[in-house]
C-alpha positions in Angstrom: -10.1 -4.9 15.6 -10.4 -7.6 18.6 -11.2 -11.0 17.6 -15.0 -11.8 19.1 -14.9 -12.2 22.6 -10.8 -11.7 22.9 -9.0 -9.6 24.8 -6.7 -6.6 23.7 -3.7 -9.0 24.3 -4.8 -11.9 23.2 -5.4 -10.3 19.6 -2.0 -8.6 20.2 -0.2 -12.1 21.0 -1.8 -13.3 17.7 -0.6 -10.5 16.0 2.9 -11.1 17.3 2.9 -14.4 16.5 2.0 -14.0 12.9 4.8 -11.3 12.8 7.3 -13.8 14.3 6.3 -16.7 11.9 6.3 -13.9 8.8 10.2 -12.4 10.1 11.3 -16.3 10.4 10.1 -17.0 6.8 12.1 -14.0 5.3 15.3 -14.4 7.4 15.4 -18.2 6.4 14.8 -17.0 2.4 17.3 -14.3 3.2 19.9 -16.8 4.4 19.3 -19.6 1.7 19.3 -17.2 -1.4 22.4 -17.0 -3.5 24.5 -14.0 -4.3 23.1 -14.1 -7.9 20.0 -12.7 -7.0 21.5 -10.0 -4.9 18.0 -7.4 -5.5 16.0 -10.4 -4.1 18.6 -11.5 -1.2 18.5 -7.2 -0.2 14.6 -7.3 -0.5 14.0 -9.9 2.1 16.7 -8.8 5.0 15.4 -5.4 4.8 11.9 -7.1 5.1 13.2 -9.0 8.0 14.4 -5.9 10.0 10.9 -4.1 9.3 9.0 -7.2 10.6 11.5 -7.0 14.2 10.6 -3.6 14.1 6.9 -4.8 13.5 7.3 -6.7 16.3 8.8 -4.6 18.6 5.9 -2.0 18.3 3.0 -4.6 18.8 4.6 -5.5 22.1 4.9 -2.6 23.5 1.6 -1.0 22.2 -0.8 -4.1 22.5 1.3 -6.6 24.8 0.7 -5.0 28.5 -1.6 -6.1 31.5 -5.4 -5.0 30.8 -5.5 -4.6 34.8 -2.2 -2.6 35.5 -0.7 -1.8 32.0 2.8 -3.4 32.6 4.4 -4.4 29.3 4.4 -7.8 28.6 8.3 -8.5 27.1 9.7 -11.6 28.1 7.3 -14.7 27.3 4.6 -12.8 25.8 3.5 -15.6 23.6 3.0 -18.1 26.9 2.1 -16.0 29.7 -1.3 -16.4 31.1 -0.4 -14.1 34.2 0.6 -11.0 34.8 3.9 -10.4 36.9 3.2 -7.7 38.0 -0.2 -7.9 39.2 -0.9 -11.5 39.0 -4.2 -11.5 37.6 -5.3 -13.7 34.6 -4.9 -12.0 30.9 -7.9 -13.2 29.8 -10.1 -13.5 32.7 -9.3 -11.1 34.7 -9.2 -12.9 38.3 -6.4 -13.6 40.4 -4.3 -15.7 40.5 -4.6 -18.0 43.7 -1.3 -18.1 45.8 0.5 -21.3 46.3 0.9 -23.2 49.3 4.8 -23.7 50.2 
């Protein structure tokens, strides 16, 4: 369900960025548990692979252009533009060309 007024992406980007925070949280525990607790220590790295694979599938289901549909990979927590297209995620307008 889309936050009130947001966009597909910009609840996608949320979603992804919960994810992210969630899959750095259980690779750290991962990493700083000792072998003595070796059911615990197998627990959280096979929780850290689901969450990539979490992640993975938000980007490519709800991280693309509204306008054109291009997948949004690379940067998709910062981008306000699409490359493709270059019209605002949010908005929806273009993007105004730059005088070189």
């Amino acid at each position: 369900m889309n936050k009130l007024g947001g966009s597909d992406y910009e609840t996608a980007r949320d979603r992804l960025r919960t994810v992210m925070i969630a899959a750095a949280i259980a690779c750290v525990g991962s990493l700083l548990t000792p072998q003595s607790f070796l059911s615990l220590k197998l627990f959280l790295t096979i929780a850290t692979i689901l969450l990539f694979v979490t992640m993975l599938f938000i980007i490519v289901r709800g991280c693309r252009c509204p306008h054109c549909g291009k997948i949004i990979f690379m940067g998709a927590l910062s981008a306000t533009h699409c490359p493709r297209c270059k019209r605002s995620l949010t908005t929806g307008k273009k993007q105004k060309k730059s005088k070189r």
